[in-house]
TORPAKOL-947964 format. One line per field, with one value per residue (C-alpha): residue number from 1; x, y, z. Coordinates in nm, 3 decimals, always signed. Layout:
N
pos [NUM, ...]
c1 [X, ...]
c2 [Y, ...]
c3 [Z, ...]
END
This chain:
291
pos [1, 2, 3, 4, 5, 6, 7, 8, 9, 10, 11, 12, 13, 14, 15, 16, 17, 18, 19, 20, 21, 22, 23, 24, 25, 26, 27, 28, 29, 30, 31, 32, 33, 34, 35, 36, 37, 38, 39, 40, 41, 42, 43, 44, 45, 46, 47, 48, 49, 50, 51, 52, 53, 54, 55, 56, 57, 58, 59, 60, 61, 62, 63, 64, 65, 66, 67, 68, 69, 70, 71, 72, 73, 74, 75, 76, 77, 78, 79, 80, 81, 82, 83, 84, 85, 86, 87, 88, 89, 90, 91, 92, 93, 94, 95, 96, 97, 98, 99, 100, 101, 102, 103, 104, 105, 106, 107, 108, 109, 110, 111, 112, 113, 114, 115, 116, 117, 118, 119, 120, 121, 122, 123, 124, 125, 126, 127, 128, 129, 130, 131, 132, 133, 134, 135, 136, 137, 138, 139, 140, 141, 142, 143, 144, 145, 146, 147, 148, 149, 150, 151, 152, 153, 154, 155, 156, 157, 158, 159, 160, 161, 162, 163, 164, 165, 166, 167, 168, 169, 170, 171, 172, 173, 174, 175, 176, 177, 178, 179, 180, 181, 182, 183, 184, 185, 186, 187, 188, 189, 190, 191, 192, 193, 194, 195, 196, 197, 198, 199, 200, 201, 202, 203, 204, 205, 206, 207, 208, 209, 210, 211, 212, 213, 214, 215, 216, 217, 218, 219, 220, 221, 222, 223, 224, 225, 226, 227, 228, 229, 230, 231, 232, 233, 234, 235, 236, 237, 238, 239, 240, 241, 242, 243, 244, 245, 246, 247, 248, 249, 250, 251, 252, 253, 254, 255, 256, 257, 258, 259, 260, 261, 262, 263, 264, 265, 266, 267, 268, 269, 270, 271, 272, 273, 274, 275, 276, 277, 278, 279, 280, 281, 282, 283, 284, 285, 286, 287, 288, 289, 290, 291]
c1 [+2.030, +1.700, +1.523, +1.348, +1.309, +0.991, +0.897, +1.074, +1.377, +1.266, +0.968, +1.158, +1.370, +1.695, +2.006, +2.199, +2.557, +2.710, +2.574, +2.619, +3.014, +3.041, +2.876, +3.118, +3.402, +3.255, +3.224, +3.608, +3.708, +3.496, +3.654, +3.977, +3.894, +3.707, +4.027, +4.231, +4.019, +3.908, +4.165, +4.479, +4.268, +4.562, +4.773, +4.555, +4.878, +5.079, +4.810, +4.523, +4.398, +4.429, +4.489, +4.221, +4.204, +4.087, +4.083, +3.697, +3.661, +3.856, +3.666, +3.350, +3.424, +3.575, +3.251, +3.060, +3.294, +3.276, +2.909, +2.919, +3.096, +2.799, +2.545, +2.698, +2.846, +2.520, +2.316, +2.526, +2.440, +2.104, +1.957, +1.690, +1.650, +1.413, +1.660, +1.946, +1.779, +1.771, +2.169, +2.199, +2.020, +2.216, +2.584, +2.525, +2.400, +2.713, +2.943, +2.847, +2.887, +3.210, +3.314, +3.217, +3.388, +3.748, +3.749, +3.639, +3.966, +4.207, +4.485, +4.432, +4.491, +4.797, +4.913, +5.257, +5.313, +5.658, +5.484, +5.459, +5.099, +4.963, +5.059, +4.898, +4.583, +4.498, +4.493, +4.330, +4.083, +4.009, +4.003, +3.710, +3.515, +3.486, +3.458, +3.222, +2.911, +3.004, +2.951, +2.679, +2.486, +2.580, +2.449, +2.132, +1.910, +2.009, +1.898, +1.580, +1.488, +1.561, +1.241, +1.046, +0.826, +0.952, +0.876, +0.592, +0.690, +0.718, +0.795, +0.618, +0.798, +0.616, +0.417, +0.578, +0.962, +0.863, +0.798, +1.122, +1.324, +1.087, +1.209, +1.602, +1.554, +1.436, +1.714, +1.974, +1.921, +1.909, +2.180, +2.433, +2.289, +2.372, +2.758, +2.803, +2.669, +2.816, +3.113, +3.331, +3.034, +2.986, +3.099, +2.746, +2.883, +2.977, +3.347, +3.569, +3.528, +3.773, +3.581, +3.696, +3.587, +3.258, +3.162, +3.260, +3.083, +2.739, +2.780, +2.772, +2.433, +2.277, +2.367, +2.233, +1.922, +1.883, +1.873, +1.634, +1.370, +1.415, +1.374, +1.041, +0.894, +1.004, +0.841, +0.983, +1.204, +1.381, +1.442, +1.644, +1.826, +2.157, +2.088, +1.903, +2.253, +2.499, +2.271, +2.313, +2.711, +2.695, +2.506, +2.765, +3.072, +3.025, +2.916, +3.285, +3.418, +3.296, +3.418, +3.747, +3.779, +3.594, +3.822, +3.787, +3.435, +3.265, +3.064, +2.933, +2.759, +2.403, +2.496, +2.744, +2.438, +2.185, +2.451, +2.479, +2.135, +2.086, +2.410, +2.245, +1.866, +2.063, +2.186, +1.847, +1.612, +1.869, +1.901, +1.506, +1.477, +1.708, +1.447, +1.193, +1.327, +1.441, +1.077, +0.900, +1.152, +1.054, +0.682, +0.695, +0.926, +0.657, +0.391, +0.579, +0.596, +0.195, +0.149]
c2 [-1.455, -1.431, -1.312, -1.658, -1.777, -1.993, -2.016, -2.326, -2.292, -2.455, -2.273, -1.955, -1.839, -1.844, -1.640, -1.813, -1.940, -1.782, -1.399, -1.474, -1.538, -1.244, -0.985, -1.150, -1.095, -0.772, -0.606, -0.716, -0.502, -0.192, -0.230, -0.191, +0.089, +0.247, +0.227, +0.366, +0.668, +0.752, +0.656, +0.756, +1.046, +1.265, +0.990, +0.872, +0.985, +0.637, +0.390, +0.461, +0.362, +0.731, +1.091, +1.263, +1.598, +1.752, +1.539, +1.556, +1.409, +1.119, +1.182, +1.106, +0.817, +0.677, +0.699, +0.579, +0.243, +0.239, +0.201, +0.021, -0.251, -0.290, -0.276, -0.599, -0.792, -0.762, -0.895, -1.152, -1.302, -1.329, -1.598, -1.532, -1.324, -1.102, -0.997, -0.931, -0.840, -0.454, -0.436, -0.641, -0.319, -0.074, -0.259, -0.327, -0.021, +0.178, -0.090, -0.047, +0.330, +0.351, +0.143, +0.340, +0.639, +0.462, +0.394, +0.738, +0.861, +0.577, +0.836, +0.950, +0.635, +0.501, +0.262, +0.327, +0.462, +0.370, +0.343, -0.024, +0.000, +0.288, +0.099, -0.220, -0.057, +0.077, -0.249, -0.423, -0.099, -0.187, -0.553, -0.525, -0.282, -0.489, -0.848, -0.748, -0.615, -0.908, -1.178, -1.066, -1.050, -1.360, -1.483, -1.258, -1.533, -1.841, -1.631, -1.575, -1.929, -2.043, -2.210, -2.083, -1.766, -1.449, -1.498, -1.225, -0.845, -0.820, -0.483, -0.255, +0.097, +0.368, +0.574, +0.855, +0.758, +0.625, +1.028, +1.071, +0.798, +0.926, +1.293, +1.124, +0.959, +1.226, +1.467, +1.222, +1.015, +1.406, +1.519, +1.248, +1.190, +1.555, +1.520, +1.207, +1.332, +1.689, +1.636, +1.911, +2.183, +2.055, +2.431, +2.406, +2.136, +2.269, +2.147, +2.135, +1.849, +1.740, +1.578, +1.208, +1.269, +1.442, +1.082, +0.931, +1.091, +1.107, +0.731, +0.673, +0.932, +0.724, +0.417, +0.539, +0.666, +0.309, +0.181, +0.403, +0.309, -0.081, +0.004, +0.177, -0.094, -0.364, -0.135, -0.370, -0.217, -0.608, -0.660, -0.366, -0.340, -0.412, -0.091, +0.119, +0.011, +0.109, +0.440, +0.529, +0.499, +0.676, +1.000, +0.963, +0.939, +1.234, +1.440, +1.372, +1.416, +1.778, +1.859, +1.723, +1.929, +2.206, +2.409, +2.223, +2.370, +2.677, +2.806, +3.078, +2.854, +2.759, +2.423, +2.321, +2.377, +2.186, +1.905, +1.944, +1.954, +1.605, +1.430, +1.440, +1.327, +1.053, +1.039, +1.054, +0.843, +0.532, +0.553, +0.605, +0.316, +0.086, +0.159, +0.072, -0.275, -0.307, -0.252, -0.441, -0.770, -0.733, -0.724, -0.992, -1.222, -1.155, -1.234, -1.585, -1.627, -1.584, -1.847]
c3 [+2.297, +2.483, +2.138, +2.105, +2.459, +2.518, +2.227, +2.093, +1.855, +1.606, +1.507, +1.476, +1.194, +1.303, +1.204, +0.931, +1.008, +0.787, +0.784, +1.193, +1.115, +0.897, +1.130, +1.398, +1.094, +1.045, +1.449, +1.469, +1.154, +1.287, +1.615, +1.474, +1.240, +1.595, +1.797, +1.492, +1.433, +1.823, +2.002, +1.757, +1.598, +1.518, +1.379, +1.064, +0.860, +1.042, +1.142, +0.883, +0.512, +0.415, +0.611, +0.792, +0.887, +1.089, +1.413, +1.445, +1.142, +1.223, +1.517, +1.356, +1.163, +1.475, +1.652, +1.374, +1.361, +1.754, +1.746, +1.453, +1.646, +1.950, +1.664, +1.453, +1.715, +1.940, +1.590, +1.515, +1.944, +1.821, +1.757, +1.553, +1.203, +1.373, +1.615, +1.363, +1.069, +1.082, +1.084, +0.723, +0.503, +0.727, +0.683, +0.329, +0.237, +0.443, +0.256, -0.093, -0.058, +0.082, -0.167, -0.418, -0.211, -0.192, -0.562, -0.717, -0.423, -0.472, -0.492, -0.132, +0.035, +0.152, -0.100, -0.124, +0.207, +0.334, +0.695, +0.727, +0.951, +0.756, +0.370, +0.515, +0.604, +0.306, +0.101, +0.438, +0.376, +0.019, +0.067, +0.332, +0.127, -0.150, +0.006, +0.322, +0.048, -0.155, +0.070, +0.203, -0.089, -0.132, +0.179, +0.199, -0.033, +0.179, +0.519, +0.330, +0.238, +0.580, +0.712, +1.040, +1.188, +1.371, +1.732, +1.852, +1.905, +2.295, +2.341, +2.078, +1.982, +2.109, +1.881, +1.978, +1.904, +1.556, +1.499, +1.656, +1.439, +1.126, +1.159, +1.234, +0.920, +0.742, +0.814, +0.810, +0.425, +0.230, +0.398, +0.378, +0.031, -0.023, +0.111, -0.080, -0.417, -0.432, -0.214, -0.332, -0.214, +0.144, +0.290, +0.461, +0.698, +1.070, +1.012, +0.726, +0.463, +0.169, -0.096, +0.028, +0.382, +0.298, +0.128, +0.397, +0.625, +0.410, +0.366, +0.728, +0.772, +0.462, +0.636, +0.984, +0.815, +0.688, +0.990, +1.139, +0.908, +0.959, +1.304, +1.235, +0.971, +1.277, +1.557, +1.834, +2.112, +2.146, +1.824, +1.778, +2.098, +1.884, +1.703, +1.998, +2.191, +1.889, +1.886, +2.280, +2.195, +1.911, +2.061, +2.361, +2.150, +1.874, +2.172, +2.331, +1.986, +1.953, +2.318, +2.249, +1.890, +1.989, +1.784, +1.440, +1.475, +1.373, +1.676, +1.510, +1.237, +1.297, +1.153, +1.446, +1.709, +1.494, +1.500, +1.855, +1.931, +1.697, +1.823, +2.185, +2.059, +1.917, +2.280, +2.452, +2.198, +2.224, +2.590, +2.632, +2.391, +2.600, +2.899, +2.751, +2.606, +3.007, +3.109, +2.845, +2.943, +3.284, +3.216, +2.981, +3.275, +3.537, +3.328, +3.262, +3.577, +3.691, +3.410]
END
């Protein structure tokens, strides 16, 4: 929570109570959901809201809730709105859509599944997706009357990774807009898609792309060390996801080596941008210190 450090605490805007509870509310559910679709990937029939195939699918999502859970549950430490703001547009925006997603597919969840875990989930499922964007629209207008400053960007993003994050952006919001909007023609995807998953999946680039241009419009390696974190894990993970379904993939489709070749920038630029937080913090301690 060293976002507002020296700077008096109550000068700075803080984080609001409650959106702090529900991203704490919100990094347990994704954990959950992470452990369900990484860990038991080729069990989504027993212990998930709806059937996945194939396993990198489930794959994917699971990564995507992994690092889901580091990004929330790192904002909701912070103390101040400047430090946690660039999750809110990203979690709302990935909330509302898979909303959207589970009710156009309602038939493809699990309902009345006589597994008792697998049943339970899907109305959990449902029940999260409708109350999470909810709530925090509700909460969004009280975080924005509360009173104070953001505390001074300490560690500027480099001029050259807002290109990076730019083009990230711009591949990533067409695309997943593209799977989420014409999900029954998504045969240009490396891996198959049914039209349920192919939502799912462009939700979570939407929602990614989201949070790549907060990121650039707050330009400030600190504030978005939740998210430069979440996007180190995220790289890591779908990289270990392709290796361990290398066979769900098409090798011989240009598409599965683009998504190769972007799954490890995703890799490098959140790594790189972890260093350079690192740095900048130690900079800004020693000149603290000489003070």
């Amino acid at each position: 929570m060293g976002d507002i450090e020296g700077l008096g605490a109550g000068t700075v805007r803080p984080l609001t109570t409650g959106l702090r509870r529900l991203l704490y509310v919100a990094s347990g559910l994704v954990a959950l959901a992470g452990f369900q679709l990484f860990v038991l990937t080729d069990h989504t029939d027993r212990y998930f809201s709806w059937t996945i195939q194939p396993g990198l699918t489930a794959a994917f999502l699971g990564a995507g809730y992994t690092a889901s859970f580091f990004f929330e549950f790192l904002s909701a430490r912070r103390r101040a709105w400047a430090g946690a703001r660039h999750s809110v547009p990203t979690v709302l925006v990935f909330t509302v859509l898979t909303e959207i997603a589970t009710l156009l597919h309602l038939d493809k969840f699990h309902f009345g599944e006589t597994f008792v875990w697998a049943g339970a989930a899907a109305w959990v499922w449902i029940a999260i997706y409708t109350l999470v964007p909810l709530t925090m629209i509700g909460l969004i207008p009280g975080q924005l009357r509360a009173r104070g400053t953001d505390p001074p960007k300490r560690a500027p993003l480099p001029s050259w990774s807002r290109w990076i994050l730019g083009v990230q952006a711009a591949v990533l919001l067409p695309l997943g807009l593209a799977l989420f909007v014409a999900s029954s023609r998504s045969t240009w995807w490396p891996w198959t898609l049914t039209p349920l998953t192919s939502q799912a999946v462009g939700a979570w680039l939407i929602g990614i792309g989201v949070g790549l241009v907060h990121a650039i419009i707050e330009a400030d390696l600190e504030r978005i060390r939740p998210g430069l974190i979440a996007f180190a894990v995220l790289g890591a993970l779908q990289l270990v996801a392709l290796v361990r379904y290398s066979g769900d993939v098409e090798w011989g489709h240009l598409g599965t080596w683009v998504y190769l070749a972007f799954a490890a920038s995703v890799l490098v630029v959140g790594t790189m941008g972890l260093i350079g937080a690192a740095a900048a913090e130690r900079r800004s301690a020693i000149r603290s210190e000489e003070r």
